[in-house]
C-alpha positions in Angstrom: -10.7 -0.3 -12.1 -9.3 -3.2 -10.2 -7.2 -3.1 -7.5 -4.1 -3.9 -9.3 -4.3 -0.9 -11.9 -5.3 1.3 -9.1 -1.9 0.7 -7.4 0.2 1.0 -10.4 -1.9 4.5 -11.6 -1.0 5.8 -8.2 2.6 4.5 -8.0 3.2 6.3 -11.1 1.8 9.5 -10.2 4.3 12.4 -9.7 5.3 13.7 -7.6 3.3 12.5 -4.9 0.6 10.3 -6.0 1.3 7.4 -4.0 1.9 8.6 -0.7 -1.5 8.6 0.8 -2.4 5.3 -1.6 -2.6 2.9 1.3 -5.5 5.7 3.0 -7.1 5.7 -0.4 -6.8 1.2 -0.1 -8.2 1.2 3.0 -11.1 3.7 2.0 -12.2 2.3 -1.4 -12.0 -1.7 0.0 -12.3 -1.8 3.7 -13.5 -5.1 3.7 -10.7 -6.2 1.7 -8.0 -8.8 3.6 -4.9 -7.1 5.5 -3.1 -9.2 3.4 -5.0 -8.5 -0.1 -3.5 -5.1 0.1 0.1 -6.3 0.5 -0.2 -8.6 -2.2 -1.8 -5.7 -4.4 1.0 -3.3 -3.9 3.8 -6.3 -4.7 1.6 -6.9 -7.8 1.6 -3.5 -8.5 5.6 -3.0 -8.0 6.2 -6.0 -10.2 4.2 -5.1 -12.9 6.2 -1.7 -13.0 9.3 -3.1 -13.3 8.2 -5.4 -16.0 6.9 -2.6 -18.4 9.9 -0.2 -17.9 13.5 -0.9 -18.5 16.1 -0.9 -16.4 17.1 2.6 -15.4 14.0 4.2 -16.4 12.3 6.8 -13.8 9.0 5.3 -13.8 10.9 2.2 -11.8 10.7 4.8 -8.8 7.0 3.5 -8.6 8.0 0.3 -8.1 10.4 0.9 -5.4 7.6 2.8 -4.0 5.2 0.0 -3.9 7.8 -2.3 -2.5 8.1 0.1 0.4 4.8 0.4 1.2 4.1 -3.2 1.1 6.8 -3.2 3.4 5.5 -0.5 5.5 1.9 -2.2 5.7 3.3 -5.6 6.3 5.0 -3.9 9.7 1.8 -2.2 10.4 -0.4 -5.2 10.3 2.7 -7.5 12.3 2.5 -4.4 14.8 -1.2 -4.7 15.0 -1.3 -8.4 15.7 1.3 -7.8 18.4 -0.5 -5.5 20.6 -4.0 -7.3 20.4 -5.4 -4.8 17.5 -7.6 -6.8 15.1 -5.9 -6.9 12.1 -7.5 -9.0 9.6 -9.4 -6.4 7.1 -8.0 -3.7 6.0 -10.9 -1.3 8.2 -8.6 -2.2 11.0 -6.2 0.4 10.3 -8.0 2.6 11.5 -7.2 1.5 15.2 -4.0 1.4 14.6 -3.8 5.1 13.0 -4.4 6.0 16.5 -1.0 4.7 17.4 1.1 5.4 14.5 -0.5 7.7 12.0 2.1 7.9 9.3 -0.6 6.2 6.6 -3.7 8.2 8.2 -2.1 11.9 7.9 -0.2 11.9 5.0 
């Protein structure tokens, strides 16, 4: 399964599928870029909204997976502001130290 389809499966999951999918990410492709995993949940969030209409409840997924791209977006700015590496996405795992809302949900 690719990374893409992962996302959406977990976006989609109720009720609380995707809340630990950025731990799941980071375990399954730790070598993957910081920024591969934003990009992956934006692909996932758009591809939601374009197979459900307007209106429908499956768009909560997308709104989910813009949120957490969001989220991970801060994390990794955060990360590169107090000298963490933050270039794959094993580097999380410093920063879960710090702020552990991804590591302990």
């Amino acid at each position: 399964m690719d990374k893409v389809h992962f996302a959406i499966e977990h976006l989609l999951d109720a009720p609380d599928g995707w809340r630990p999918l950025v731990r799941e990410m980071v375990g399954r492709w730790p070598e993957a870029r910081a920024t591969e995993l934003i990009y992956v949940l934006v692909s996932a969030a758009t591809e939601i909204e374009s197979m459900f209409a307007e209106g429908s409840p499956a768009r909560d997924g997308a709104a989910r997976g813009w949120r957490l791209a969001a989220l991970l977006g801060v994390d990794f700015y955060a990360m590169e502001a107090v000298g963490l590496p933050h270039a794959k996405a094993a580097d999380m795992a410093g920063y879960w130290k710090i702020d552990p809302y991804f590591r302990d949900l």
